[in-house]
PDB file of N, CA, C and O in Angstrom, chain B, residues numbered from 101:
ATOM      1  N   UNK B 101       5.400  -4.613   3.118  1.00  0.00           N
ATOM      2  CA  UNK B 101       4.042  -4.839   3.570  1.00  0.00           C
ATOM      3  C   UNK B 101       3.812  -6.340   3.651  1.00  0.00           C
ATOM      4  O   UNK B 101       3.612  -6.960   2.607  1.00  0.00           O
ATOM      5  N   UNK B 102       3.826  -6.906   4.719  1.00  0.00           N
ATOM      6  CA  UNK B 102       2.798  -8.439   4.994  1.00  0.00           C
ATOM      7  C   UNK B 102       1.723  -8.769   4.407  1.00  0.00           C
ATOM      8  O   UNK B 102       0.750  -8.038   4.219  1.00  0.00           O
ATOM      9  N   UNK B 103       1.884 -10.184   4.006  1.00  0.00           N
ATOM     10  CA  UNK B 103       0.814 -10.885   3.058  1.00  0.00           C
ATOM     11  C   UNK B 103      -0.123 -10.237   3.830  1.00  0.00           C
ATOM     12  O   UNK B 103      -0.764  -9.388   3.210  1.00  0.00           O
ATOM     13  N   UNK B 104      -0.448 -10.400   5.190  1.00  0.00           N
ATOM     14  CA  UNK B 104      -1.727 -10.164   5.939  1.00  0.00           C
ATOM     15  C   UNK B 104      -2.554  -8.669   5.594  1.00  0.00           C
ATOM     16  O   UNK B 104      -3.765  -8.449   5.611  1.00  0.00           O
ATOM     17  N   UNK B 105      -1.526  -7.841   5.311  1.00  0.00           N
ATOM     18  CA  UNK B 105      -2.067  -6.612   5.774  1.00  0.00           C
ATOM     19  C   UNK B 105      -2.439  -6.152   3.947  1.00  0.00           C
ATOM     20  O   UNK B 105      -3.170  -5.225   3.599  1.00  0.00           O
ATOM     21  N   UNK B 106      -1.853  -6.904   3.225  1.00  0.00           N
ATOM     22  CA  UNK B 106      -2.524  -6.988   1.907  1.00  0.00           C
ATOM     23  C   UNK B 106      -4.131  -7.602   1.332  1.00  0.00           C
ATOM     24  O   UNK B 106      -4.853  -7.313   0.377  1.00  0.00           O
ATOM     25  N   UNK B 107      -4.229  -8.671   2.570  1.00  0.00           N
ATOM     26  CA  UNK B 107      -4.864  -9.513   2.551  1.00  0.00           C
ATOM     27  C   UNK B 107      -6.349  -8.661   3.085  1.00  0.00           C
ATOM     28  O   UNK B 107      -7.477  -8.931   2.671  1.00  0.00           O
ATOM     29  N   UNK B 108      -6.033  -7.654   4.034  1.00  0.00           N
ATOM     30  CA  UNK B 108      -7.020  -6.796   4.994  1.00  0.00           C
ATOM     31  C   UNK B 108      -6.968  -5.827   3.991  1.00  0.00           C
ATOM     32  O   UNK B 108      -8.068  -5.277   4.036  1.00  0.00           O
ATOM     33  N   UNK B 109      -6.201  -5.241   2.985  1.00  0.00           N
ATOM     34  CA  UNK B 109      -6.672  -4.183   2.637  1.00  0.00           C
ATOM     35  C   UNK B 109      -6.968  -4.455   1.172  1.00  0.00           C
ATOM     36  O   UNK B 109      -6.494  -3.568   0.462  1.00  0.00           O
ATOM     37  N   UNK B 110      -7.613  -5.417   0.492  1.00  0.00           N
ATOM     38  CA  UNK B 110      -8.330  -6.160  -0.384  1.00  0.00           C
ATOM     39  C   UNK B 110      -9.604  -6.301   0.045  1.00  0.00           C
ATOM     40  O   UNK B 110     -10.524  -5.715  -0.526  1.00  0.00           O
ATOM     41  N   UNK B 111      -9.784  -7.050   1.040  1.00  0.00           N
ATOM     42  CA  UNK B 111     -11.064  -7.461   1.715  1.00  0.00           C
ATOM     43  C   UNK B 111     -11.781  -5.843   2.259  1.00  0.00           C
ATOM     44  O   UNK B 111     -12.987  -5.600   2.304  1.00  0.00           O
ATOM     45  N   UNK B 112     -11.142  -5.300   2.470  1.00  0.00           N
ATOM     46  CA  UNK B 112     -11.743  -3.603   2.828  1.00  0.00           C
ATOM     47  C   UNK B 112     -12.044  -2.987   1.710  1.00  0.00           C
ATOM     48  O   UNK B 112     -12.915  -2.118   1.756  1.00  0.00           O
ATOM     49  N   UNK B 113     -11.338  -3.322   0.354  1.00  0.00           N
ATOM     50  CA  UNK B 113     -11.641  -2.711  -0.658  1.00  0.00           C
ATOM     51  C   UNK B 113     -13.438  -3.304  -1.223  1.00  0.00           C
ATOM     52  O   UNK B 113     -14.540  -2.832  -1.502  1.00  0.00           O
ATOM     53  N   UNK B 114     -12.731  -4.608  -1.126  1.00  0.00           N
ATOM     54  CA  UNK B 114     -14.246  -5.133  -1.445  1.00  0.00           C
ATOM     55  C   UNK B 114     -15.282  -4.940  -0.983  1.00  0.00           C
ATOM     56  O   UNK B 114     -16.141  -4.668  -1.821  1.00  0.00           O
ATOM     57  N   UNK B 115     -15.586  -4.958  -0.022  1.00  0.00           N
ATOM     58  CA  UNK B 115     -16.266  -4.866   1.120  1.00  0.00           C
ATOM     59  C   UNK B 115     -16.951  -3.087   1.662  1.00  0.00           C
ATOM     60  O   UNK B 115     -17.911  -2.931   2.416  1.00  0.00           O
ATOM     61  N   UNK B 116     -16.248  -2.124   1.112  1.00  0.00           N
ATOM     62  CA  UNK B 116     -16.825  -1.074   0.716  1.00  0.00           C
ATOM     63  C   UNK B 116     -17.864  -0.617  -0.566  1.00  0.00           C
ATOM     64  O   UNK B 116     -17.833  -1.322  -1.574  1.00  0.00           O
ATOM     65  N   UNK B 117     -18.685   0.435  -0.533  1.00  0.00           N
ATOM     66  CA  UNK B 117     -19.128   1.050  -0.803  1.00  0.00           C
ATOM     67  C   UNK B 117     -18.670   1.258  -2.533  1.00  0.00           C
ATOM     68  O   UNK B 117     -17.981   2.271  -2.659  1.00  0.00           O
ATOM     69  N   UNK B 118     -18.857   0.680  -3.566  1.00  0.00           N
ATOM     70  CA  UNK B 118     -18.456   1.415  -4.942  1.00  0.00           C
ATOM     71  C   UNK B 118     -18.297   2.466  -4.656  1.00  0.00           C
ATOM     72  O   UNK B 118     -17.195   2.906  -4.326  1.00  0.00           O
ATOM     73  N   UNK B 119     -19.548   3.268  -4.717  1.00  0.00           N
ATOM     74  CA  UNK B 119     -19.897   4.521  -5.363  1.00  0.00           C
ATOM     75  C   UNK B 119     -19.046   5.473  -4.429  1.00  0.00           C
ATOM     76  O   UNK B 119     -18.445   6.401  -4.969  1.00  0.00           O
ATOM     77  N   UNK B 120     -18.991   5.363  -3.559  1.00  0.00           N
ATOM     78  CA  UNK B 120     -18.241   5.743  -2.180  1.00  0.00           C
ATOM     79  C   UNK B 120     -16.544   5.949  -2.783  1.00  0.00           C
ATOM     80  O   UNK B 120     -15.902   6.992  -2.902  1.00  0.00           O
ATOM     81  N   UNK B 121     -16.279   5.005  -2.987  1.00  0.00           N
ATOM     82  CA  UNK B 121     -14.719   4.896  -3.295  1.00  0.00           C
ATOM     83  C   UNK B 121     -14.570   5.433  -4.352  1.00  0.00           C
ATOM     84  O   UNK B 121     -13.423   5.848  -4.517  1.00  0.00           O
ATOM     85  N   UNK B 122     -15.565   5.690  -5.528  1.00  0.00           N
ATOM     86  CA  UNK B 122     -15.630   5.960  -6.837  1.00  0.00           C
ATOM     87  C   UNK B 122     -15.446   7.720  -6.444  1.00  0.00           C
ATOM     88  O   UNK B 122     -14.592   8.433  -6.972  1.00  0.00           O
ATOM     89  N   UNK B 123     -16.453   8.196  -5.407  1.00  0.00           N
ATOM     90  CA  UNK B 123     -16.653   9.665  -5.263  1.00  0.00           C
ATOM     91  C   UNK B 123     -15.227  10.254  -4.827  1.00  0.00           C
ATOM     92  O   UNK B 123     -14.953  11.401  -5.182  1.00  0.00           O
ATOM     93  N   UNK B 124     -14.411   9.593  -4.154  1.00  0.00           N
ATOM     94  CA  UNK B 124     -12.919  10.009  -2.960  1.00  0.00           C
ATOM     95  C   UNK B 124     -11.889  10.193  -4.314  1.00  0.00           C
ATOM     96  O   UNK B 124     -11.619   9.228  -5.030  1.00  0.00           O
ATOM     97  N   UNK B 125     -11.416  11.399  -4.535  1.00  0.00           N
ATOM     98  CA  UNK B 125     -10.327  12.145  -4.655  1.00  0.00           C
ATOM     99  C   UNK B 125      -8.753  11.100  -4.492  1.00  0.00           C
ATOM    100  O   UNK B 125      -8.940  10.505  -3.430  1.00  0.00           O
ATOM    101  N   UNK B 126      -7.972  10.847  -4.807  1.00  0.00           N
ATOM    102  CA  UNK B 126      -6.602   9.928  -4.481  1.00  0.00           C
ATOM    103  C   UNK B 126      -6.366  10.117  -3.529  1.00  0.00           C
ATOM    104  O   UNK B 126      -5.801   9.162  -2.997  1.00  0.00           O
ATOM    105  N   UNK B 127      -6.553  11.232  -2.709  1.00  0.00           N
ATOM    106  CA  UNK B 127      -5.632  11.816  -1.506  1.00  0.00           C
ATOM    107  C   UNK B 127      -6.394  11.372  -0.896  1.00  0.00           C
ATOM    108  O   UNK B 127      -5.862  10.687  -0.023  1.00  0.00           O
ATOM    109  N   UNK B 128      -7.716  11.359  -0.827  1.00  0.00           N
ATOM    110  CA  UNK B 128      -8.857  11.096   0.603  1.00  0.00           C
ATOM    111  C   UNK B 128      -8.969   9.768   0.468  1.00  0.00           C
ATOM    112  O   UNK B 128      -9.460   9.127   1.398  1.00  0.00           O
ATOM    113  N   UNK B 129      -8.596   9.210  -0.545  1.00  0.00           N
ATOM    114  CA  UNK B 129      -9.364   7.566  -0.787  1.00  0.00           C
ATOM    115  C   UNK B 129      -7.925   7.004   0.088  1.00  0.00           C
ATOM    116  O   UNK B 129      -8.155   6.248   1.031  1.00  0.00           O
ATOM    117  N   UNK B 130      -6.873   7.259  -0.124  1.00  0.00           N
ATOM    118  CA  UNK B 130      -5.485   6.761   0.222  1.00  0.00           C
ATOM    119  C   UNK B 130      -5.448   7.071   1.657  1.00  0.00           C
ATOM    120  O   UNK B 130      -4.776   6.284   2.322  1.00  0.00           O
ATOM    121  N   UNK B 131      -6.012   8.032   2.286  1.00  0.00           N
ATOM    122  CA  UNK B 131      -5.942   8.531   4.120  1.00  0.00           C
ATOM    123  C   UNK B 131      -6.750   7.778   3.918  1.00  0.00           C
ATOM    124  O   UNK B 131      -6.143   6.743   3.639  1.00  0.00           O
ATOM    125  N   UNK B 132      -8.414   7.485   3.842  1.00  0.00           N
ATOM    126  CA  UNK B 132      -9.310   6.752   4.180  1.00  0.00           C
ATOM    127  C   UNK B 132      -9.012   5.064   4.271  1.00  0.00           C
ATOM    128  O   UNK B 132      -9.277   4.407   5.277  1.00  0.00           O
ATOM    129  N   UNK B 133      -8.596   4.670   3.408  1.00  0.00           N
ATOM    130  CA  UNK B 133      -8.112   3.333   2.838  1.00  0.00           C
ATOM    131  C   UNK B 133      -7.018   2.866   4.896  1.00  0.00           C
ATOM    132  O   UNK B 133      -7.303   2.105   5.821  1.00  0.00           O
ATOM    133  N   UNK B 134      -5.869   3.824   4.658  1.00  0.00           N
ATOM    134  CA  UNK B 134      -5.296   4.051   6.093  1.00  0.00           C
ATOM    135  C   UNK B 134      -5.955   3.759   7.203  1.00  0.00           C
ATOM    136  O   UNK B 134      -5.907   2.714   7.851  1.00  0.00           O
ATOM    137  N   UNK B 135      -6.626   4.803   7.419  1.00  0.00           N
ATOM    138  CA  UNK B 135      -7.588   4.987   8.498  1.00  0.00           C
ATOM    139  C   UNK B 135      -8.518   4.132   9.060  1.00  0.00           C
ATOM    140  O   UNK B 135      -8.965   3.951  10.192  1.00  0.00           O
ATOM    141  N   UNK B 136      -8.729   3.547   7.706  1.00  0.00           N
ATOM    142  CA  UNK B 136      -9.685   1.975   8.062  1.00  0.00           C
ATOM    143  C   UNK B 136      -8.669   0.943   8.730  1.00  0.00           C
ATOM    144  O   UNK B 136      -8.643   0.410   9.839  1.00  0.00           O
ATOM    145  N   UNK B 137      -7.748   0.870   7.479  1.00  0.00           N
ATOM    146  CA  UNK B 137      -6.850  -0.169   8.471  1.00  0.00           C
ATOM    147  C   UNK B 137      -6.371  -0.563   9.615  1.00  0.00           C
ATOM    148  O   UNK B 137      -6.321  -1.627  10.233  1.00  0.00           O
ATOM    149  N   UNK B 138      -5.866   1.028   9.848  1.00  0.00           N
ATOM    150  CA  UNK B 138      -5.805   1.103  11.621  1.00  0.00           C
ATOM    151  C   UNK B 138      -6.544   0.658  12.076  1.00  0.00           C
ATOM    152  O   UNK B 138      -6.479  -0.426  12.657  1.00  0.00           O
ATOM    153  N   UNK B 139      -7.642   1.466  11.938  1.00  0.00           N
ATOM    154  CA  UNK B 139      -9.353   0.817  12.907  1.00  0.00           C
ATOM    155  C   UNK B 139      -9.279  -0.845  12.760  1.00  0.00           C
ATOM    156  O   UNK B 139      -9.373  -1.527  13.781  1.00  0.00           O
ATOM    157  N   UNK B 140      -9.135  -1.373  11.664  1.00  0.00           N
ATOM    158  CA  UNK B 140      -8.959  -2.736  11.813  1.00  0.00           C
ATOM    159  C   UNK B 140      -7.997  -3.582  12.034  1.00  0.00           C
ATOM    160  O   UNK B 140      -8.325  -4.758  11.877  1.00  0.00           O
ATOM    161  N   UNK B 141      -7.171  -3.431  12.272  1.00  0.00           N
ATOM    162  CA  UNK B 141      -6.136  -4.135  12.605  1.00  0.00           C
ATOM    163  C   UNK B 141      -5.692  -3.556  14.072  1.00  0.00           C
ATOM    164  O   UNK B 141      -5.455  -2.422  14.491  1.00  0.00           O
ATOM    165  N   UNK B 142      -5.691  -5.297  14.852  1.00  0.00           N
ATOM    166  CA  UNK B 142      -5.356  -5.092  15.903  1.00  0.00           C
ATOM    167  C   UNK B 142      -4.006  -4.797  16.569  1.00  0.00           C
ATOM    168  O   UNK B 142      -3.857  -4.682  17.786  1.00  0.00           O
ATOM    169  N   UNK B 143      -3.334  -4.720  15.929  1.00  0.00           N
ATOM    170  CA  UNK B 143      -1.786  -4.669  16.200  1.00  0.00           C
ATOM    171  C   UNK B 143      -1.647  -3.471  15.902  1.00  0.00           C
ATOM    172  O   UNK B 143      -1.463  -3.743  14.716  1.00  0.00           O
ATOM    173  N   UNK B 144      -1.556  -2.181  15.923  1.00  0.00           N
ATOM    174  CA  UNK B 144      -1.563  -1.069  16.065  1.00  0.00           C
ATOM    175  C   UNK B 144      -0.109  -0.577  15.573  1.00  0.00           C
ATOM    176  O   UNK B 144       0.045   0.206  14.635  1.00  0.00           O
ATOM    177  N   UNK B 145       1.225  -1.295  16.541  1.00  0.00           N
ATOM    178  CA  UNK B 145       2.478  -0.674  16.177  1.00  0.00           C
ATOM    179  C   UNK B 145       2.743  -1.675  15.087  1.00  0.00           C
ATOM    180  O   UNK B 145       3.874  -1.533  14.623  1.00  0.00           O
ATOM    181  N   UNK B 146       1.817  -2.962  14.357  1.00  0.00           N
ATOM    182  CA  UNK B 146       3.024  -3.117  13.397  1.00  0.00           C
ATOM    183  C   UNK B 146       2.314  -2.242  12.122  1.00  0.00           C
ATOM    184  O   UNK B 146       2.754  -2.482  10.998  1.00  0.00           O
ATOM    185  N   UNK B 147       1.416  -1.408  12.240  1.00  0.00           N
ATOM    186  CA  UNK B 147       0.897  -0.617  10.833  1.00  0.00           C
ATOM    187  C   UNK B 147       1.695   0.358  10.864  1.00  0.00           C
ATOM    188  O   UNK B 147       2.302   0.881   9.930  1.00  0.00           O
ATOM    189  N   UNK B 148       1.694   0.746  12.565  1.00  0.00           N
ATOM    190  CA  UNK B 148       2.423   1.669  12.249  1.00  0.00           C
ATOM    191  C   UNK B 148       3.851   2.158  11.533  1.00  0.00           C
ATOM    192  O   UNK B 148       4.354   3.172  11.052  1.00  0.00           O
ATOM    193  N   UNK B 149       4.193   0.626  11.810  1.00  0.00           N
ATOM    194  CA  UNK B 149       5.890   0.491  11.104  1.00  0.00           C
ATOM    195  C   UNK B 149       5.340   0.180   9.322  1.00  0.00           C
ATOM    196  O   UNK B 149       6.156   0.464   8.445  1.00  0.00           O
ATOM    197  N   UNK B 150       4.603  -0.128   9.101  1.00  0.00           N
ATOM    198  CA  UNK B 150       3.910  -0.393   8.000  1.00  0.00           C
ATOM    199  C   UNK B 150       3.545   0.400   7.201  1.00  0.00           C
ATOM    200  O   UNK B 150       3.461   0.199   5.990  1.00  0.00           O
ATOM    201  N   UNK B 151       3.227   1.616   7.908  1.00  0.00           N
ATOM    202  CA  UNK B 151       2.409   3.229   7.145  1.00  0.00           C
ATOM    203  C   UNK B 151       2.799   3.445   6.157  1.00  0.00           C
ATOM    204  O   UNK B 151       2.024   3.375   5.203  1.00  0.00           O
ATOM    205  N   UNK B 152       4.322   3.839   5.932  1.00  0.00           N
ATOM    206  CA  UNK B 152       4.823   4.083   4.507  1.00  0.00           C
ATOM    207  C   UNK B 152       4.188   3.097   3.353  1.00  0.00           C
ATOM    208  O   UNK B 152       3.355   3.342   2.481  1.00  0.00           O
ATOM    209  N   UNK B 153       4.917   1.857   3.689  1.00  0.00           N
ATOM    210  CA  UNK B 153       4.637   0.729   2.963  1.00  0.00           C
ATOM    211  C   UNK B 153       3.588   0.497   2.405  1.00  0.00           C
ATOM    212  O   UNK B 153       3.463  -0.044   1.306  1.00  0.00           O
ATOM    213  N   UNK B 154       2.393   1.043   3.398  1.00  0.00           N
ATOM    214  CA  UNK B 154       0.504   0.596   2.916  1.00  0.00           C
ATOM    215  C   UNK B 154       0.622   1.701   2.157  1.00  0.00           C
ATOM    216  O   UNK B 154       0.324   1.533   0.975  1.00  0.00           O
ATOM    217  N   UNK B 155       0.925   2.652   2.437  1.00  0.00           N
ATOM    218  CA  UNK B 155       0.693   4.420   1.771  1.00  0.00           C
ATOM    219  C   UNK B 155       0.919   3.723   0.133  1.00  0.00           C
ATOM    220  O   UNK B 155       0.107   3.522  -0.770  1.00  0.00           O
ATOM    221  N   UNK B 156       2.229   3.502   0.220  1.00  0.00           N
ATOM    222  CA  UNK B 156       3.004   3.618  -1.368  1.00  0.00           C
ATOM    223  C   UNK B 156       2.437   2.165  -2.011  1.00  0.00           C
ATOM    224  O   UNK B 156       2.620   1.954  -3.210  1.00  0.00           O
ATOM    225  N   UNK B 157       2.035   1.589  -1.525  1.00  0.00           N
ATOM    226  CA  UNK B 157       1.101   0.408  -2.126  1.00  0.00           C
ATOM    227  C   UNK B 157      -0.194   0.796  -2.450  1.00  0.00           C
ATOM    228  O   UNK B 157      -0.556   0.556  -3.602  1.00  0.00           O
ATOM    229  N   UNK B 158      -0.961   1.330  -1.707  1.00  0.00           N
ATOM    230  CA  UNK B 158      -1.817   2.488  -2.069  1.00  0.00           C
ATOM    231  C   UNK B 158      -2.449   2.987  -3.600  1.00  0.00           C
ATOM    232  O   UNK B 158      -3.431   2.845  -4.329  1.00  0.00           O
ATOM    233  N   UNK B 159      -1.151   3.662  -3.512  1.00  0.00           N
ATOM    234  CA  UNK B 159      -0.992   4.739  -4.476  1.00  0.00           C
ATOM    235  C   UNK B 159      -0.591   4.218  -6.046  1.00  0.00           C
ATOM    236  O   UNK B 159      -0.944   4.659  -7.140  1.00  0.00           O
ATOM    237  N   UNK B 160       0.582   2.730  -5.561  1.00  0.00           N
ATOM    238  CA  UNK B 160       0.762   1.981  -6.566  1.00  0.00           C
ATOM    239  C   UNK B 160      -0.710   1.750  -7.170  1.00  0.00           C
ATOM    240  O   UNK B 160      -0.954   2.406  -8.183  1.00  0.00           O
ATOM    241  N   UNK B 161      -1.420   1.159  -6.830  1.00  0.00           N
ATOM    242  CA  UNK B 161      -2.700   0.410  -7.037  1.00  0.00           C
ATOM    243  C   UNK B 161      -3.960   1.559  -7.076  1.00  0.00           C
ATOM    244  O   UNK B 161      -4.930   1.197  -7.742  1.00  0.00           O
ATOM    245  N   UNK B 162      -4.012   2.288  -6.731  1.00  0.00           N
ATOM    246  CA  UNK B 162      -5.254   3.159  -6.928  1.00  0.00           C
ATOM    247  C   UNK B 162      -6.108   3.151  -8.004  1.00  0.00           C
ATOM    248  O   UNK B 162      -7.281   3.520  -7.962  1.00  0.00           O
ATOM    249  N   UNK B 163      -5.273   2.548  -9.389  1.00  0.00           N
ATOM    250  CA  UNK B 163      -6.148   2.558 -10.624  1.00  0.00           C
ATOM    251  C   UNK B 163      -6.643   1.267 -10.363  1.00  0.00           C
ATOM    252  O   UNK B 163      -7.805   1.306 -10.768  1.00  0.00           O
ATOM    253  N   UNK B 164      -6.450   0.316  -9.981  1.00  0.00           N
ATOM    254  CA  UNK B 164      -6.617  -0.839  -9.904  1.00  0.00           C
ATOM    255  C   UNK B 164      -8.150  -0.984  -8.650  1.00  0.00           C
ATOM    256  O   UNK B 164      -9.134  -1.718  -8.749  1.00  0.00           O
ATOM    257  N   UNK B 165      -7.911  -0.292  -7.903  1.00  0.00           N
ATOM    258  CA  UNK B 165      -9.090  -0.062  -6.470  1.00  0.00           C
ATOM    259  C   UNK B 165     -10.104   0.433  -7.221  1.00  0.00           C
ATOM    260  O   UNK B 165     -11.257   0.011  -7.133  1.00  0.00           O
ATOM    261  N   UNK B 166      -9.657   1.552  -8.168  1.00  0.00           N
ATOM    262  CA  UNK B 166     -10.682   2.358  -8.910  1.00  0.00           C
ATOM    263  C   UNK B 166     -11.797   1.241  -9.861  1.00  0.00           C
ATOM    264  O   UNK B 166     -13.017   1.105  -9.950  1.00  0.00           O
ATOM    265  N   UNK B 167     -10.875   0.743 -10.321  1.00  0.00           N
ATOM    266  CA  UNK B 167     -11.245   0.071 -11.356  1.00  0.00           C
ATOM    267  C   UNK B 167     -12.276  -1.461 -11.187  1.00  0.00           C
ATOM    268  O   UNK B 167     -12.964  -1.931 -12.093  1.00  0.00           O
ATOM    269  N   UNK B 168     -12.158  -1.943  -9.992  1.00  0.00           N
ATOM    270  CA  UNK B 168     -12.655  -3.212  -9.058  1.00  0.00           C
ATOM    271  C   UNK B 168     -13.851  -2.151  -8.362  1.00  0.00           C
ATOM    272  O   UNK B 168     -14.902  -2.708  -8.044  1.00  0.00           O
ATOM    273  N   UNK B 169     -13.757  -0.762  -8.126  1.00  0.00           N
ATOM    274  CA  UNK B 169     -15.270  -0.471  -7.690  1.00  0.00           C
ATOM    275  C   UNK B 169     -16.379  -0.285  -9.080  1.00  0.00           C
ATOM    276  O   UNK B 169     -17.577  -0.561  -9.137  1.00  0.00           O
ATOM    277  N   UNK B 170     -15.340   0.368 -10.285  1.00  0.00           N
ATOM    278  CA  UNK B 170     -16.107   0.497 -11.072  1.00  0.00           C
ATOM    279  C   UNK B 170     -16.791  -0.974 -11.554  1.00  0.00           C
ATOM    280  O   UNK B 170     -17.963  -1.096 -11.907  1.00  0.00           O
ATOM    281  N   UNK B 171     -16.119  -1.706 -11.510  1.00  0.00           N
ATOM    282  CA  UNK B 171     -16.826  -3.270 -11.985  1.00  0.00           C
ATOM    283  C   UNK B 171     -17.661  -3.635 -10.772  1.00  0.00           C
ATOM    284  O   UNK B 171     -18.281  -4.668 -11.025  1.00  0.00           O
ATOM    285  N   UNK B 172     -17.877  -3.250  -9.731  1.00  0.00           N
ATOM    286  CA  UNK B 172     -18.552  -3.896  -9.115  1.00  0.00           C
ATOM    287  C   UNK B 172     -19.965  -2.993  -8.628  1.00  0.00           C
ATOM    288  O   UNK B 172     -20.657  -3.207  -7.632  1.00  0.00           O
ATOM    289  N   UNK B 173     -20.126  -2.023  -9.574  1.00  0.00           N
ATOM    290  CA  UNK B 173     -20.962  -0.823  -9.618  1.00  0.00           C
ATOM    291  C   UNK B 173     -21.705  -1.494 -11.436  1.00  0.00           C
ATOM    292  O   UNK B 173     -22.725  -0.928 -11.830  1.00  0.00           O
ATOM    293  N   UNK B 174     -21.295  -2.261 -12.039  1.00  0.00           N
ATOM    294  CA  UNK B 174     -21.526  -2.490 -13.404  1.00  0.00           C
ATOM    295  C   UNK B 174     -22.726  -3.876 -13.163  1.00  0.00           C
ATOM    296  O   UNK B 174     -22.645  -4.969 -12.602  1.00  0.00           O
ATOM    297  N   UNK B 175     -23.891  -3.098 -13.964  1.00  0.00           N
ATOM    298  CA  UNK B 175     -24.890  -4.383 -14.096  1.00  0.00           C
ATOM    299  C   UNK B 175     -24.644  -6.197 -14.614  1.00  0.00           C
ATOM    300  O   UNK B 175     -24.490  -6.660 -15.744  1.00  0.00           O
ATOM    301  N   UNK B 176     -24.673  -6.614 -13.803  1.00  0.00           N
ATOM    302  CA  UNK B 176     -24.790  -8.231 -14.175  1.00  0.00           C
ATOM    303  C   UNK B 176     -25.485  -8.526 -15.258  1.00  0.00           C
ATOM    304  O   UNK B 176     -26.618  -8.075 -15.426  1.00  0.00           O
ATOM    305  N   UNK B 177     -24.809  -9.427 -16.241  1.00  0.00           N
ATOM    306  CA  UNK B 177     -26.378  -9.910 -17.000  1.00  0.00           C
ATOM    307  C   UNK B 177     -26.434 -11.576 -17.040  1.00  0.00           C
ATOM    308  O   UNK B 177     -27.414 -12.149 -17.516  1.00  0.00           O
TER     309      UNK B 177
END
C-alpha cells in the first residue's frame, strides 16, 4: 500500500462520522472504509491493484480506527 493511499485513508477516517464508524460491524466498516476510497481516489486501477493491500491493512488496524472514533466521540475538558 502507498504512503498516499494511507495518507487518504487516515484523513477519511478522521473526517467521518464517530458514532457512524462506532455503529459498523468489521465487515461493513472494512467494505465501507473501501468503497469510500474508490469514490475518492482518482486513479481507479491503481486501488484496484491495491484492494487486497487496503483490505488487509484494514483489518490490521480496525482496533486502532475503532479506537480514534471512540476518542473523538469523548468530551474535551
Amino acid at each position: 500500500m502507498t504512503p498516499s493511499l494511507m495518507r487518504q485513508l487516515w484523513s477519511l477516517v478522521d473526517s467521518s462520522q464517530s458514532e457512524w464508524l462506532q455503529d459498523l460491524d468489521d465487515q461493513h466498516l472494512e467494505n465501507w472504509l473501501v468503497s469510500q476510497m474508490e469514490s475518492r481516489t482518482q486513479t481507479l486501477d491503481a486501488i484496484s491493484m491495491d484492494d487486497q493491500a487496503l483490505r488487509h491493512y484494514i483489518q490490521n488496524h480496525l482496533l486502532l480506527i475503532r479506537e480514534l472514533a471512540d476518542y473523538s466521540m469523548s468530551p474535551v475538558f
